[in-house]
N, C-alpha and C positions, 0 to 999 in steps of 0.2 A: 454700540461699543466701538470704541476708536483704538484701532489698529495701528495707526500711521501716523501715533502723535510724533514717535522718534525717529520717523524717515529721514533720511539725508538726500538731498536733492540741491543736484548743479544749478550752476545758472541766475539770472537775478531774480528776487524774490517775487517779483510779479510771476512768476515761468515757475517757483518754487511753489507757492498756491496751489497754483492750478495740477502741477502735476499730484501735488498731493488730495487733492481733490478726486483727481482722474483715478489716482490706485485705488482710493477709497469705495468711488462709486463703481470700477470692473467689480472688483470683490465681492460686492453686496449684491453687484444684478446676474452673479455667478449662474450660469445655466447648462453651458456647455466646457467640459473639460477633456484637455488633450494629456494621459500621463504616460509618463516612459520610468520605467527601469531596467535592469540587466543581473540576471543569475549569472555567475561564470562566465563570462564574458558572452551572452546570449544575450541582444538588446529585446526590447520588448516595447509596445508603444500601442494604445486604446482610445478614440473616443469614449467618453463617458456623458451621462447625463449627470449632475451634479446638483445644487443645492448651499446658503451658506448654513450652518449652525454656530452662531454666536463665535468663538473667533475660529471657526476650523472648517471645513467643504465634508460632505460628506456623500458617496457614491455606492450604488450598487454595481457587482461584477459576476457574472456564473464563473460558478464554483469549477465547471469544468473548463473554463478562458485561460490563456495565457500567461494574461496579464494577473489574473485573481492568484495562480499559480503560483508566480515568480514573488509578488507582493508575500503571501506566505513565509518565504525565504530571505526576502530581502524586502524590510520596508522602506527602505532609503528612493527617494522618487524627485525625478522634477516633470512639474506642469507645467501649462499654459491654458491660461483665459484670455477670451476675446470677446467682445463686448460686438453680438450678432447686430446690433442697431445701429453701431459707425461708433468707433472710435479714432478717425484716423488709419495710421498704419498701427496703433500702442496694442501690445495687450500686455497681458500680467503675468508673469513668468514667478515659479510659487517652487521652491525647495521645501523639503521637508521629509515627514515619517508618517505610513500608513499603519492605522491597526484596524482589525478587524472587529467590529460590537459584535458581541457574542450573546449580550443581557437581551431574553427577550421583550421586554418593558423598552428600553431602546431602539430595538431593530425595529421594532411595531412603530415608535414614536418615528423615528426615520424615515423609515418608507412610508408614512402618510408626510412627514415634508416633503420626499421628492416629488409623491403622486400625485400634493397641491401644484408643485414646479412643473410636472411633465404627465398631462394626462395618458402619453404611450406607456407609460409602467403602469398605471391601473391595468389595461388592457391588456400587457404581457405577465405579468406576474397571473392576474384571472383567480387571484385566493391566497387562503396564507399557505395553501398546500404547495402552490409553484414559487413564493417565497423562499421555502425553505433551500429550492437549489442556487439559490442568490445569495454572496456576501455582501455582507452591508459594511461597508469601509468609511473612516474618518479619518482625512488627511490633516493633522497640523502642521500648518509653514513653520518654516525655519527662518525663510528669506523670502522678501518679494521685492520684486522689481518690476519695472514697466521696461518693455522691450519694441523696437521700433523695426515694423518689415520695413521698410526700406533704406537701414542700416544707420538712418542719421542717429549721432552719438545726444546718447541724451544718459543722466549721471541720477536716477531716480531710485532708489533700492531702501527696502527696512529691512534689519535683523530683529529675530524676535527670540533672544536667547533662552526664554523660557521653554519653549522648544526646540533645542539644540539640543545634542547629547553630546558628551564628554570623548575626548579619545578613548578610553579606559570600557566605555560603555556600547564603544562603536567598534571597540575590539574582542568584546565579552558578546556582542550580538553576533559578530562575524563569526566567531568560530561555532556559535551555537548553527548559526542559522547552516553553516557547512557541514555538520555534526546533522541535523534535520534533513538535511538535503542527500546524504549517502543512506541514513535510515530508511528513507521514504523509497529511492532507487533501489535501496537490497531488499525490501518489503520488510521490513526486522517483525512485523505480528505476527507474519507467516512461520517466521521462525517455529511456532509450536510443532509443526510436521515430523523438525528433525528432533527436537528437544525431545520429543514423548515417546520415541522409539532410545534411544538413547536413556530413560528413564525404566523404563522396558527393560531392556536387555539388562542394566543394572540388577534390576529387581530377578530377576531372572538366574543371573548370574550368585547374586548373594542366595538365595532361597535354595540354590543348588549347594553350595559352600554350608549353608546349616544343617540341610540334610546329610554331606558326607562329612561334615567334621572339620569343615577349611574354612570357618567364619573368619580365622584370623589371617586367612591372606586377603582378606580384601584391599584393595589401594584406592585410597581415594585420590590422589593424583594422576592415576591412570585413566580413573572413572572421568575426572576433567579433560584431559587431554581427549578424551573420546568425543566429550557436550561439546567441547572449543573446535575440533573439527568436524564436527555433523553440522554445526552452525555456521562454518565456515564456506562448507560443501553447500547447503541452503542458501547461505547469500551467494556464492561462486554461481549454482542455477539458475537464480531468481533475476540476475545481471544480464547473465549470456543471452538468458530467454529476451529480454528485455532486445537485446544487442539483434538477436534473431526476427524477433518480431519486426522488430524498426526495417531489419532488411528487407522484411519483403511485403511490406505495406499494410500488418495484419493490425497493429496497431494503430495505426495513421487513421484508417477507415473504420477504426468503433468511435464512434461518436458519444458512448458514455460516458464521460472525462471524468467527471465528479465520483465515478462506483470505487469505492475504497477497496475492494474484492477485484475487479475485473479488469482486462483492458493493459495488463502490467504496472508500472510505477506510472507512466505516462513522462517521467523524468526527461524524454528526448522529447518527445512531442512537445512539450510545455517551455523548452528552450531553458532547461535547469542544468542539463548535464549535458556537454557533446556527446556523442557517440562514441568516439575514442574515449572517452575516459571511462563509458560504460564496461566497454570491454576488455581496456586495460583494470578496471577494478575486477569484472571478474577473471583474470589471469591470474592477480596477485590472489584472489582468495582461492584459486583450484591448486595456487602455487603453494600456500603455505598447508592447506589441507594436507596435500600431498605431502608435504615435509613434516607433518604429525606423524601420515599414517607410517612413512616410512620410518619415524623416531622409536612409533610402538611396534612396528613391526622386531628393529631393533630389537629388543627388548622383550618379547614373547619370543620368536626364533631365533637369536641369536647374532645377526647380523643382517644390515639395514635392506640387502636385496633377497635374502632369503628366501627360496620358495615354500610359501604357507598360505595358508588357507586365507589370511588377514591381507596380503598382499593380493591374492587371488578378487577376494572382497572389493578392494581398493580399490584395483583398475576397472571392474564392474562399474563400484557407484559413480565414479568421474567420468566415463565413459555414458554415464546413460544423462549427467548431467548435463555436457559439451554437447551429445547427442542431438539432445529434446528438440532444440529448435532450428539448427544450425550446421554446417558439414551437408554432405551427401546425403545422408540419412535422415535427418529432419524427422524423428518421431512421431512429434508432435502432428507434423502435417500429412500425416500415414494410415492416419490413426492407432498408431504403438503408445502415443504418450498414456493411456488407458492404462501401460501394459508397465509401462518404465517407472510411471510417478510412484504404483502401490510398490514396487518391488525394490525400488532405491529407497525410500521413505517405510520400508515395513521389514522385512528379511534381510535386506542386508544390511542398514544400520544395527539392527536387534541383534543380529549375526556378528557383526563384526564386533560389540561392545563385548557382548558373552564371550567372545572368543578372548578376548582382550584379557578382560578381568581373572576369567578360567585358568587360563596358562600364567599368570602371573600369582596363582592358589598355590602351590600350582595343584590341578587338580584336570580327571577327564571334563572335556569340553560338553556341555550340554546340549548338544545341536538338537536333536529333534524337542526339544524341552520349548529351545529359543525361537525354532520354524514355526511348533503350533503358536505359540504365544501373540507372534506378530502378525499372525495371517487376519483378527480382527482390525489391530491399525492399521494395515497395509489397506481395507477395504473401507474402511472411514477417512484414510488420507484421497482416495480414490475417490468419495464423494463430494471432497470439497473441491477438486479438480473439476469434478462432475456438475456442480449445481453452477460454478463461476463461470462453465464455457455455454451458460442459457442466454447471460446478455452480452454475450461475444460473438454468438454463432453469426449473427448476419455476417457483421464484419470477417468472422474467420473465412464462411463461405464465400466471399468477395474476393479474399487471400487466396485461395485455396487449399485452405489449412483443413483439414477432412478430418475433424475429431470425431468421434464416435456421436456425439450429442448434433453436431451438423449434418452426420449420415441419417440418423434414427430421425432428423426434425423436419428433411429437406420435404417438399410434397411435390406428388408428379406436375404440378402447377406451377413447381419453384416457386411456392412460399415455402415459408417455417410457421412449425404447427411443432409445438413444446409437448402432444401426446405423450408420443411411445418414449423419448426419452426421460418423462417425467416418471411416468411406470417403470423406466428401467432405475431411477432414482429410489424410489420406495421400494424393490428388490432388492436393491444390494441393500441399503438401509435393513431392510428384513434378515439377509443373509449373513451381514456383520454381527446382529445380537443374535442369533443362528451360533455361529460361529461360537461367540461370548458363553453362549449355554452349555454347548457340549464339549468348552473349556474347561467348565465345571464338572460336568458330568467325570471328564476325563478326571479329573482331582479328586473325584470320590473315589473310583476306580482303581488309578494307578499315580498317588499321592507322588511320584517321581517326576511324573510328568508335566504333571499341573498342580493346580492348587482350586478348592471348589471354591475358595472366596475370590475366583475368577467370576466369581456371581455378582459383588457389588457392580461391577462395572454394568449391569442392566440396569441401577438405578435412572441413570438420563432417558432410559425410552420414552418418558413423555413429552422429551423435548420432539422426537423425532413423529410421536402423532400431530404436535403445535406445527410444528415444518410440513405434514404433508398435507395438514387443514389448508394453512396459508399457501402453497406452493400449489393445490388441484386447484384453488380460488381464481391464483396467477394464473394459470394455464387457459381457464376460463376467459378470465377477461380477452387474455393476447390473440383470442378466437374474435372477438368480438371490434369489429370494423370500425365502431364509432369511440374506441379507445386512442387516446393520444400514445402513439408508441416511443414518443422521444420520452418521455415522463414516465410509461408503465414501467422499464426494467429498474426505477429505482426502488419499484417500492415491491420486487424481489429481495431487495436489501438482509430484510429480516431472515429471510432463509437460508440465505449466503451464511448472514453471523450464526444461528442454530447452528449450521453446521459445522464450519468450523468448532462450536462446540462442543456438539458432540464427538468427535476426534478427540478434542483436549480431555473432555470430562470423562470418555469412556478408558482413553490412552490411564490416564492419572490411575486413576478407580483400579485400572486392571494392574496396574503395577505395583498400587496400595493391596492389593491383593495378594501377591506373590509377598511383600515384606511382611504382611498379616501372617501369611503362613506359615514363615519361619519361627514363629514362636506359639500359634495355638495348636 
């Protein structure tokens, strides 16, 4: 397929030939490629092994790279090829847009063209199992040119407008791709933590209201103002921690780039986000948190500084947020973050919503109603804390970040041995639907306090026997010497996601349960 029928090239036609000759034939003998981009003004730049496919290059990158990173965010890229046999001083200098094949019928078709080009990718890759932490990239040019190291001017360049994109589309990608790139730094999945205590406390809050006769003061605007800054609070954390980690090498040193779970955003590390902007974002979200809580403090006592219970709340959860990793105290690396994550994420979001909603009934505040309620989320938020610091420990204990799971792992050998804090995994797992049951119990009992359809919420326990099948299995192998440890922690993966499930599925369930109860 000819590429370079519509080149333009200086010079007299004999010189015009041949240069068009010469782009044609770098192109086709493509083997080795140099690409560069830049997120935010972070530049970025890989060898690659490469490959042509009919008019486009096609490459693989690990998922937890740089450059695989930044591509992501921004596929706008320039290359260069060079022609490893003697080309002169020429290579091929290649604009254009990466996208990443996704179709597995592709990425297989792919990576056996590269592995015919480069028998080192049979050998690393080793199966479709170490595949999968490989993206498989197709570059289409925009622009080729031939480019001279030793600077003499030479006028040889194609456009290939079919791959162009529009301003319109380069404007519509850029704001997405910016829109992507804070998502991915605030963690926005993790978000469920704050959302389900805050769904919680709602339920809570209304179930109490039907019992005393105050269903009609609920507000549902207040109830948002509550989800808008628990979320706000969650990403304000999920930044700083980020911002904290970076400080003090906790992140730098995990090596698992690709774990969607572990390791933070990876945002600095991957050269997407300076630092400064990490932590200026979480300012502005602890900024405007604050200026919620103090709107509904307003508005439940009476004026914006008011001493109450909700203001009391306030400065707790900001306090354990800025906390966690960061400041003098450093939580996290104390092993308090154990202690701060169930408590900010369980009791006092649950606490503060109730309180919110209560005094705007107005009606008595339901406190020990809201404490038992959360004390199960507050111990499921705690396990997903829990299972995510098993492929971080090395790295944390390198940091010397002393979470509970690197005390319980460490062996008098200095290895890590996932034992004793796997069992203390499957305890609190036990103690959470513990917890769940004699929610119930309490609702037969003393229908004020609880609700027995605090009992749906056991429906997920089979997720959590699926989790401890797979997760003893884990622990097993990471015992086992002839196991590749750079590849074992992803295929914890599964366990990481169950859990965070169970958190959602139990949180929901149990709040569907307080609204069930208001009417049966």
């Amino acid at each position: 397929m000819d590429l370079f029928g519509g080149a333009r090239f200086g010079g007299d036609m004999q010189q015009a030939v041949a240069d068009q000759a010469l782009t044609g034939s770098l192109f086709d003998s493509a083997r080795h490629l140099v690409i560069a981009c830049a997120v935010d003004g972070n530049p970025s730049a890989a060898p690659l092994l490469c490959a042509r496919d009919g008019e486009d290059l096609v490459f693989l990158g690990h998922r937890g790279s740089r450059i695989a990173a930044q591509l992501a965010i921004n596929p706008r890229v320039q290359a260069i090829l060079r022609d490893d046999e003697g080309a002169g001083g020429l290579s091929l200098e290649i604009g254009g847009f990466c996208a990443e094949v996704t179709d597995a019928a592709q990425r297989r078709r792919m990576i056996g063209l590269l592995a015919s080009a480069h028998g080192e990718i049979s050998r690393t890759l080793g199966g479709d199992a170490a595949a999968v932490e490989y993206a498989c990239f197709r570059l289409h040019p925009a622009r080729l040119a031939l480019v001279d190291a030793l600077a003499t001017p030479r006028f040889a360049w194609q456009s290939l407008p079919q791959n162009e994109r529009s301003d319109a589309r380069r404007a519509l990608d850029d704001l997405g791709a910016w829109m992507r790139l804070w998502i991915r730094a605030a963690r926005a999945p993790f978000f469920t933590a704050a959302v389900v205590p805050v769904l919680l406390g709602g339920a809570v809050a209304w179930f109490a209201m039907a019992r005393g006769a105050h269903a009609g003061g609920w507000s549902w605007p207040l109830f948002a103002w509550c989800l808008l800054g628990a979320v706000l609070a969650a990403a304000g954390t999920n930044l700083i921690n980020d911002y904290g980690d970076h400080e003090t090498g906790a992140d730098e040193g995990n090596e698992i780039g690709a774990n969607p779970f572990t390791g933070g955003s990876r945002a600095i590390q991957l050269g997407l986000i300076a630092p400064w902007k990490i932590l200026l974002g979480s300012v502005l979200c602890f900024a405007a948190t604050i200026a919620i809580g103090l709107y509904l403090n307003a508005v439940s006592a009476g004026s914006v500084f008011a001493p109450s219970p909700l203001l009391a709340i306030g400065v707790i959860g900001c306090a354990l947020g800025v906390m966690y990793t960061i400041g003098p105290f450093r939580l996290s690396y104390r092993g308090l973050g154990e202690v701060a994550v169930p408590l900010g994420f369980g009791p006092v979001i649950v606490l503060g919503t109730v309180y919110v909603l209560a005094r705007a009934a107005p009606m008595p505040v339901p406190w020990l109603a809201g404490l038992l309620a959360s004390l199960p989320v507050a111990v499921f938020v705690l396990l997903i804390l829990w299972i995510n610091q098993f492929q971080d420990a090395p790295a944390d204990a390198a940091a010397g970040k002393r979470t509970w799971v690197v005390r319980l792992a460490e062996t008098p050998e200095g290895g890590i041995d996932f034992g004793r804090p796997f069992r203390a995994y499957l305890a609190l797992n036990a103690a959470g639907f513990v917890l769940i049951a004699l929610l119930g119990l309490l609702g037969r009992a003393d229908p004020g306090l609880a609700t027995p359809f605090a009992w749906l919420a056991l429906l997920p326990s089979p997720l959590f026997l699926l989790a401890a099948r797979l997760g003893a299995a884990w622990v097993q192998r990471w015992r086992d010497p002839a196991e590749d440890r750079r590849r074992l922690p992803f295929d914890l993966l599964r366990v990481n996601g169950i859990t965070i499930g169970l958190h959602l599925a139990t949180g929901l369930l149990l709040a569907a349960g307080y609204v069930i109860g208001t009417v049966m």
